[in-house]
N, C-alpha and C positions, 0 to 999 in steps of 0.2 A: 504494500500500500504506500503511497504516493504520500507525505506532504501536504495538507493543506490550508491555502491561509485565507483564513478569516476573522474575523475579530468577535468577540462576543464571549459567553461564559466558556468554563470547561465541556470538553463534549467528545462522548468516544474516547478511544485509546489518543489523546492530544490533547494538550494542554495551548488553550490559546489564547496568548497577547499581542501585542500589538503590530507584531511581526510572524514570521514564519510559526505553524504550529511547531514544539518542541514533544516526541514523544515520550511517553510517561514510563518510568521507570518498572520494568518489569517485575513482579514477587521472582523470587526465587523458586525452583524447582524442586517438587522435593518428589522420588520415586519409595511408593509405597510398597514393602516387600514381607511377605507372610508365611516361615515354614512352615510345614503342615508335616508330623509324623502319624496321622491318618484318618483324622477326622479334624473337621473345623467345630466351634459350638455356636448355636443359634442366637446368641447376643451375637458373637463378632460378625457372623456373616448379616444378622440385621443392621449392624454399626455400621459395617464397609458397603453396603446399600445404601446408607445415609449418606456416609463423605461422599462414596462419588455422584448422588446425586445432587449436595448442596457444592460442589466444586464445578461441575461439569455447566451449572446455571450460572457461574462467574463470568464475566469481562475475560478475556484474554490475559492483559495485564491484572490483574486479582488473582487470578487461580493459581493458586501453588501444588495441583496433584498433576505430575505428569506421565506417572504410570503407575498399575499395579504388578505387582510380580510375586509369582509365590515359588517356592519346591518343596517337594514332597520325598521322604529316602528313610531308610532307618537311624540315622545317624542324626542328632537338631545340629551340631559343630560343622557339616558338612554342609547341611542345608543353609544355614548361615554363609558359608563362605562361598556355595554358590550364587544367592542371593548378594552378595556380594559383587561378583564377577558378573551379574548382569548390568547389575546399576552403574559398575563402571565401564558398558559399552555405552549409556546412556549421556546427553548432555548436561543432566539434572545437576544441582549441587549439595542435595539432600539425600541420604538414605534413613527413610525412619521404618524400623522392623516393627510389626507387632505381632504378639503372640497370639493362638487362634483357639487363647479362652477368655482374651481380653475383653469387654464390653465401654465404650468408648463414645462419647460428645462428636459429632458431625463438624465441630469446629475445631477439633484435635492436631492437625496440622497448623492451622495459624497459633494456638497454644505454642506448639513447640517449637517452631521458628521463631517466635516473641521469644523465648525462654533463653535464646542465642544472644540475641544481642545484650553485651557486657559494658552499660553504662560507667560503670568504672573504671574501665582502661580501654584505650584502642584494641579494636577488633571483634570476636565474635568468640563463643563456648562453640568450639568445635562437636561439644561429644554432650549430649544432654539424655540421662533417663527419668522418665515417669514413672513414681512411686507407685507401686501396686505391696497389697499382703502378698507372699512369695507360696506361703503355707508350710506344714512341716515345722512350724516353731521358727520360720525366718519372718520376723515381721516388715521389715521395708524390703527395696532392691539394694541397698548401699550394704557395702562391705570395706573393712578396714583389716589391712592385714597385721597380723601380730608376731611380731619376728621372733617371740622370744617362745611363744606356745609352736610356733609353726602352721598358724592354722587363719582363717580368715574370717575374723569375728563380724557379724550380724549387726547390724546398727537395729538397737527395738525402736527406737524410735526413730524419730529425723530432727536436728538439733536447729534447724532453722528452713524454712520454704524453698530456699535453693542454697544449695552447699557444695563445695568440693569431698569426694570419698576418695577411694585407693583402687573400687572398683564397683560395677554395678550391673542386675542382673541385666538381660538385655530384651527384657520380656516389653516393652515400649522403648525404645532407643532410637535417637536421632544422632545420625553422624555425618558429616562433609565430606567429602571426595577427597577433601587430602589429607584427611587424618587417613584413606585408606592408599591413598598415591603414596604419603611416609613412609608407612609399614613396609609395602611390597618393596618402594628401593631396598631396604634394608634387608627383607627377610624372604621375597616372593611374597605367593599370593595367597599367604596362611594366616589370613587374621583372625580366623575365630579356629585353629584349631586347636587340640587341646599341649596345654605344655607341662614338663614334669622338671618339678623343682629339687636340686636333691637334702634328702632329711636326713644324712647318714653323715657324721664328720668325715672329712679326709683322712686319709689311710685304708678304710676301711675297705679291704679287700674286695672286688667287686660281684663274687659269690653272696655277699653278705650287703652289698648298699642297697638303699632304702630312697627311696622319692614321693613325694608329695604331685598327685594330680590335679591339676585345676582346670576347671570345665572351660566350655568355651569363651563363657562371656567375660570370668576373670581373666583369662589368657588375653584376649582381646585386649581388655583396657590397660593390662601388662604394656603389652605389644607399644599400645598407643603413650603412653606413660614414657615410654624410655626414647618414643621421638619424640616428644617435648607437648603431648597434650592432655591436659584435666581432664576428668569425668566428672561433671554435677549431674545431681538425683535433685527432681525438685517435685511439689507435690499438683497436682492436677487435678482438680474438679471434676468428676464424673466417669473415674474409671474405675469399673472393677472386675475381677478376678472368678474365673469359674470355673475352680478346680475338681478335678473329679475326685467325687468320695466315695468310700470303699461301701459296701452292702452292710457289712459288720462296722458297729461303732466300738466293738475290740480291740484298738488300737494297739493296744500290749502285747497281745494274743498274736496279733497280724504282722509283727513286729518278731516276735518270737519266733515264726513261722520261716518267714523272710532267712533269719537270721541259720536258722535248722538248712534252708535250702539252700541257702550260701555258702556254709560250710563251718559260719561263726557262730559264737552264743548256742543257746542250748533250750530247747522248745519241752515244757513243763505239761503232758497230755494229761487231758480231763480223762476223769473214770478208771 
């Protein structure tokens, strides 16, 4: 489209004063991407009916959804980083995942692009998660690590609306294209797989070492952390969580069970 000049109020994608229309500043792109290990649940697919229909009625310049993508595999570290590698055949600036038990506001995209901009200091939060319950006894997404347990402790609450963590889950995550262009200079194209950290002092014969697993999303923000980008967890209005519960509210029992089939702990049978 052409240019054109006329004088009068705003109108259409141009902004018009006295001179030449100047066009208007485009939102940012952001590509919506969903793994799927083999069912979605009926809030999220009602949710993602909402975004794309409140996005798709936008202005050209307003819309910020410019795709959706999902995968589906047995692996979510995998699915992740193939959702990954599409968004980065895309022009977008945004990758925001979400999980496909999340239940989610149709306005969730502008949320989380507002959530970027860092009034504080030149530039933008590369890496932003929405707060959901995790379940399992994790109450936020935010994780701090503890170097002296070795393990990665659970933040139960959130100590303020938006905050810097160590790492977060990636059950709602928005990230920029070049927190993931970083990574791969440095490491390829493994940003959500998983990495093993070792828990065994040195010496220690390697018949006998020991390491610490961390799933994909801590790995990630690992990843992103050591090229030089924050993770904030901030909290958001209108999302929530729909985990699947077990038939039995046994928890103990179901637990014990697990534990017998695993090969750990020790299953206590009734009768």
């Amino acid at each position: 489209m052409k240019p054109l000049r006329v004088h009068g109020p705003m109108i259409g994608e141009y902004r018009i004063s006295d001179g030449p229309f100047t066009p208007l500043r485009m939102k940012p792109k952001v590509v919506v991407g969903y793994p799927v290990g083999g069912s979605v649940t009926l809030p999220f697919h009602a949710s993602m009916l909402q975004l794309l229909a409140y996005e798709i009625t936008k202005p050209d310049h307003e819309r910020l959804l410019s795709k959706i993508s999902h995968t589906q595999g047995l692996y979510v570290g995998d699915n992740r980083n193939m959702l990954a590698q599409e968004f980065m055949k895309t022009d977008a600036e945004w990758l925001l995942q979400i999980d496909t038990d999340i239940e989610f506001p149709k306005t969730l995209l502008e949320t989380m692009v507002g959530l970027t901009l860092n009034q504080s200091v030149a530039g933008e939060r590369k890496i932003v998660a929405a707060n959901v319950p995790l379940g399992g006894g994790f109450e936020t997404v935010a994780f701090q690590w503890d170097p002296q347990a070795g393990i990665w402790a659970n933040y139960k609450s959130l100590p303020e609306d938006l905050f810097r963590c160590d790492a977060a889950a990636t059950a709602v995550m928005l990230v920029h294209r070049e927190v993931f262009e970083e990574i791969a200079s440095a490491h390829g194209q493994c940003w959500f797989h998983h990495m093993y950290i070792p828990k065994s002092p040195e010496g220690t014969r390697p018949a006998d070492f020991e390491f610490h697993s961390i799933g994909e999303d801590t790995a990630f923000c690992q990843r992103a952390k050591a090229a030089g980008y924050q993770t904030w967890v901030a909290r958001v209005p209108g999302l929530r969580h729909h985990k699947t519960r077990a038939l039995s509210e046994d928890f103990g029992r179901a637990m014990s069970m697990a534990g017998e089939d695993s090969g750990v702990g020790e299953l206590v049978r009734e009768g």
